[in-house]
C-alpha positions as YAML, in Angstrom:
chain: A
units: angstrom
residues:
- id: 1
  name: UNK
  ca: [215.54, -211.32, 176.95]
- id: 2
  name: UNK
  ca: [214.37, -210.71, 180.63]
- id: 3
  name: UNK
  ca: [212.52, -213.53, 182.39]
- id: 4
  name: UNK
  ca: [208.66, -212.37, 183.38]
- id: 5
  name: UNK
  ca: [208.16, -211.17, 186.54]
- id: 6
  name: UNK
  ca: [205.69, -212.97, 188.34]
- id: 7
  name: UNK
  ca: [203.32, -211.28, 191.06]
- id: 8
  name: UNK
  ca: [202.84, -212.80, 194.31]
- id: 9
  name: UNK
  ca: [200.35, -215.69, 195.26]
- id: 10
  name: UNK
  ca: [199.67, -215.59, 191.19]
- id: 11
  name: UNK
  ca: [200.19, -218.09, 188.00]
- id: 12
  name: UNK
  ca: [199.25, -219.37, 185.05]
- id: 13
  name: UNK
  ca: [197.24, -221.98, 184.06]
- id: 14
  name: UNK
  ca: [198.69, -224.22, 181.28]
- id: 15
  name: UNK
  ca: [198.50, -227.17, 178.89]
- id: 16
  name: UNK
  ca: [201.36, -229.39, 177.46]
- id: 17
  name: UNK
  ca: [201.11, -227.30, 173.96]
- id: 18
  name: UNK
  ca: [202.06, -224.21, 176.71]
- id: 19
  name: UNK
  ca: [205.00, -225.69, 178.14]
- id: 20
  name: UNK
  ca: [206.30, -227.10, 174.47]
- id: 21
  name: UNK
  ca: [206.06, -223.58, 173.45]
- id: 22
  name: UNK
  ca: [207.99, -222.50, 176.45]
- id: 23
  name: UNK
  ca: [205.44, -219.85, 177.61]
- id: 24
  name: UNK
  ca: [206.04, -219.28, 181.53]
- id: 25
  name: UNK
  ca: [209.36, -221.26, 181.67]
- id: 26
  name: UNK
  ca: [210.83, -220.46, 185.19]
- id: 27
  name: UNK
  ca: [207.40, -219.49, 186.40]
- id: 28
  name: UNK
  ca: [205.13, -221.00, 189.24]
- id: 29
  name: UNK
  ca: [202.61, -222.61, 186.80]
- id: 30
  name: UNK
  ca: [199.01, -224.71, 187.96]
- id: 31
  name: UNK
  ca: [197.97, -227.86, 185.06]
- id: 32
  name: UNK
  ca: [195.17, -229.88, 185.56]
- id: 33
  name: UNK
  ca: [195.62, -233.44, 183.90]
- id: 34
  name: UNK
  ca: [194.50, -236.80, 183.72]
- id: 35
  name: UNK
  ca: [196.83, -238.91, 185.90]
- id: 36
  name: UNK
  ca: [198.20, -240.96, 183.56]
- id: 37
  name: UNK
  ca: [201.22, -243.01, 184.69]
- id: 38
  name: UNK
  ca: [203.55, -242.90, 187.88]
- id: 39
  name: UNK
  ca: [207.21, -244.80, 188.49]
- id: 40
  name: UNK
  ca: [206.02, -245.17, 192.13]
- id: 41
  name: UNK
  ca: [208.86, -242.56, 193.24]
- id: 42
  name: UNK
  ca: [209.13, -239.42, 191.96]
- id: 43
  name: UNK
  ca: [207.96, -238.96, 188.32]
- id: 44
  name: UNK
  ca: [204.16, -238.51, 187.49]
- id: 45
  name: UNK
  ca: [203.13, -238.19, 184.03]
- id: 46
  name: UNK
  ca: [200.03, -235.99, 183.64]
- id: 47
  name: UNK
  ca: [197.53, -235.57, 180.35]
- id: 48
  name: UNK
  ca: [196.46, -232.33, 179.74]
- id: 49
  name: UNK
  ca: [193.18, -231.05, 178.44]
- id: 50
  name: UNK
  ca: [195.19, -230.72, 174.90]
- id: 51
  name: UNK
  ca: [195.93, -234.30, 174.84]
- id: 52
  name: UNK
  ca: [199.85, -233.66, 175.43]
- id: 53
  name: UNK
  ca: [201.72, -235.51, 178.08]
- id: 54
  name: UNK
  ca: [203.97, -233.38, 180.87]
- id: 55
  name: UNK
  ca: [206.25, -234.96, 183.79]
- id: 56
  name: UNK
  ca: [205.87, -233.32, 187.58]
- id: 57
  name: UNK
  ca: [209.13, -234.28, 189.35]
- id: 58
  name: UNK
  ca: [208.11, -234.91, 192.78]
- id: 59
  name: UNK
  ca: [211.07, -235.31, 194.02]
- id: 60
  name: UNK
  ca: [210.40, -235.55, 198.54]
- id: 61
  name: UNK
  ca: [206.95, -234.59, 197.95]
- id: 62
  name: UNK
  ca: [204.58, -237.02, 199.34]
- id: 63
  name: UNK
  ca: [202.10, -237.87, 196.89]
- id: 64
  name: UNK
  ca: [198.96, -240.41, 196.78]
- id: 65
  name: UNK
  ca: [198.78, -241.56, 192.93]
- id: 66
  name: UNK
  ca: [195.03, -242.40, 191.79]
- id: 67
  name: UNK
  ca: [195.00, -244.11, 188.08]
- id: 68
  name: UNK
  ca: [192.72, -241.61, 186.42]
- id: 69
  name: UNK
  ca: [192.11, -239.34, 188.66]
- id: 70
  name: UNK
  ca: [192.55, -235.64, 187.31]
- id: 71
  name: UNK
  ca: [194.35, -233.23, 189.46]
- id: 72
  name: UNK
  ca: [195.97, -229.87, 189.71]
- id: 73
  name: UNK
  ca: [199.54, -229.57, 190.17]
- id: 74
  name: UNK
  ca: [201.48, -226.37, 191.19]
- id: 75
  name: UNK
  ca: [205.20, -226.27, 190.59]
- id: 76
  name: UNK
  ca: [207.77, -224.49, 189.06]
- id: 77
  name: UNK
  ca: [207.88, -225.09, 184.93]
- id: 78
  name: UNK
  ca: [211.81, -225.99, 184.87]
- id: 79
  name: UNK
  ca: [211.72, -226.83, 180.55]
- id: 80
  name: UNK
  ca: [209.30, -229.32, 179.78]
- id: 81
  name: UNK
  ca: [208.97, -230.49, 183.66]
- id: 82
  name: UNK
  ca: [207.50, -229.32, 186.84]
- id: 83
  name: UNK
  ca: [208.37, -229.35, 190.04]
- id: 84
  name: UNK
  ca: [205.79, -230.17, 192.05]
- id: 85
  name: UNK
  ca: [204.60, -227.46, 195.20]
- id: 86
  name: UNK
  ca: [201.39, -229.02, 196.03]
- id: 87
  name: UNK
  ca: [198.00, -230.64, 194.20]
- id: 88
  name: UNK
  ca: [195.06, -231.24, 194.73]
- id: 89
  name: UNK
  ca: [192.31, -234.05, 193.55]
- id: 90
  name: UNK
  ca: [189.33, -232.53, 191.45]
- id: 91
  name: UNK
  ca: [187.66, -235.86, 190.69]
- id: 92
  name: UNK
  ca: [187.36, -238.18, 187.62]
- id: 93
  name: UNK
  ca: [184.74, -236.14, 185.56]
- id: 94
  name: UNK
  ca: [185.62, -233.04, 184.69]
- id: 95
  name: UNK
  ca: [185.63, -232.02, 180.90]
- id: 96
  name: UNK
  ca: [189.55, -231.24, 180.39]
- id: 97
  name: UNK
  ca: [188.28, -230.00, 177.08]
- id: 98
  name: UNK
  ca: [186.19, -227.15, 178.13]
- id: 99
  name: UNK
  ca: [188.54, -226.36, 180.72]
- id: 100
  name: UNK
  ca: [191.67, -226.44, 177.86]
- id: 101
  name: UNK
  ca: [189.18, -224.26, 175.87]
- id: 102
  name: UNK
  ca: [189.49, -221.66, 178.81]
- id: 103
  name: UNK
  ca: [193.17, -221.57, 179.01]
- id: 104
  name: UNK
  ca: [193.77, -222.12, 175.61]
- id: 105
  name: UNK
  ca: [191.13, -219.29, 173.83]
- id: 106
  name: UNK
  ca: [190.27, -217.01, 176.95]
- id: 107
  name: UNK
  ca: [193.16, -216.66, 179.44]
- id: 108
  name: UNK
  ca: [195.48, -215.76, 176.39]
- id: 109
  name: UNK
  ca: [192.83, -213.65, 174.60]
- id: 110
  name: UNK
  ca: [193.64, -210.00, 174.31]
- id: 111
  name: UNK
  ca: [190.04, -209.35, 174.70]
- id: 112
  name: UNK
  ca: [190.53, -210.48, 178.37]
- id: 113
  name: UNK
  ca: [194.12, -208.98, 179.09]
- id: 114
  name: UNK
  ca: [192.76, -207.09, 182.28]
- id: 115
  name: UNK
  ca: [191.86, -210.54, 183.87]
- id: 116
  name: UNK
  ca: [195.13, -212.35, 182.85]
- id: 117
  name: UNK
  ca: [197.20, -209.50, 182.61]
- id: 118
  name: UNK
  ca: [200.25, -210.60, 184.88]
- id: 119
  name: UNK
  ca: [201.18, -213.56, 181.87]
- id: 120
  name: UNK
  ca: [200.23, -211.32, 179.19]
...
């Protein structure tokens, strides 16, 4: 089976229950998670809005770690791990389940294919 081609400058948003599934493996991918846990060197462990846990290899990257603090991370989905490309801090009150609710029942709903249509 070919690997998805992936358009320029665009990717998909995902949960944990996403990557388990292996939907977008080998892709550039964006998750927004709870910042959960971090070894102080190179592995972050992120909570999704599903409740699932997923590890962002950071490798070099510099990164400031925030207990709590939910982020987006782009990488590229390697498995069950990212590597991280950049993120960026979105605050400590955003509903993660409204926004899994987007990913989750709109971004993959065929009803909305011309919006979402490159991971489709």
């Amino acid at each position: 089976m070919a690997e998805p081609q992936q358009p320029d400058g665009a990717y998909p948003r995902v949960n944990a229950t996403m990557i388990n599934e292996g939907l977008f493996n080998n892709m550039i991918v964006s998750i927004i998670g709870r910042a959960v846990n971090f070894d102080g060197v190179n592995l972050l462990q992120l909570e999704s809005g599903d409740g699932g846990r997923v590890n962002i290899n950071l490798s070099d990257a510099e990164f400031h770690y925030v207990p709590g603090q939910i982020i987006e991370v782009i990488g590229h989905l390697d498995g069950k791990n990212i590597q991280f490309f950049i993120s960026r801090q979105l605050g400590d009150n955003m509903d993660l389940g409204i926004y899994n609710d987007m990913i989750a029942k709109v971004q993959r709903n065929p009803k909305y294919k011309d919006l979402f249509d490159p991971f489709n």
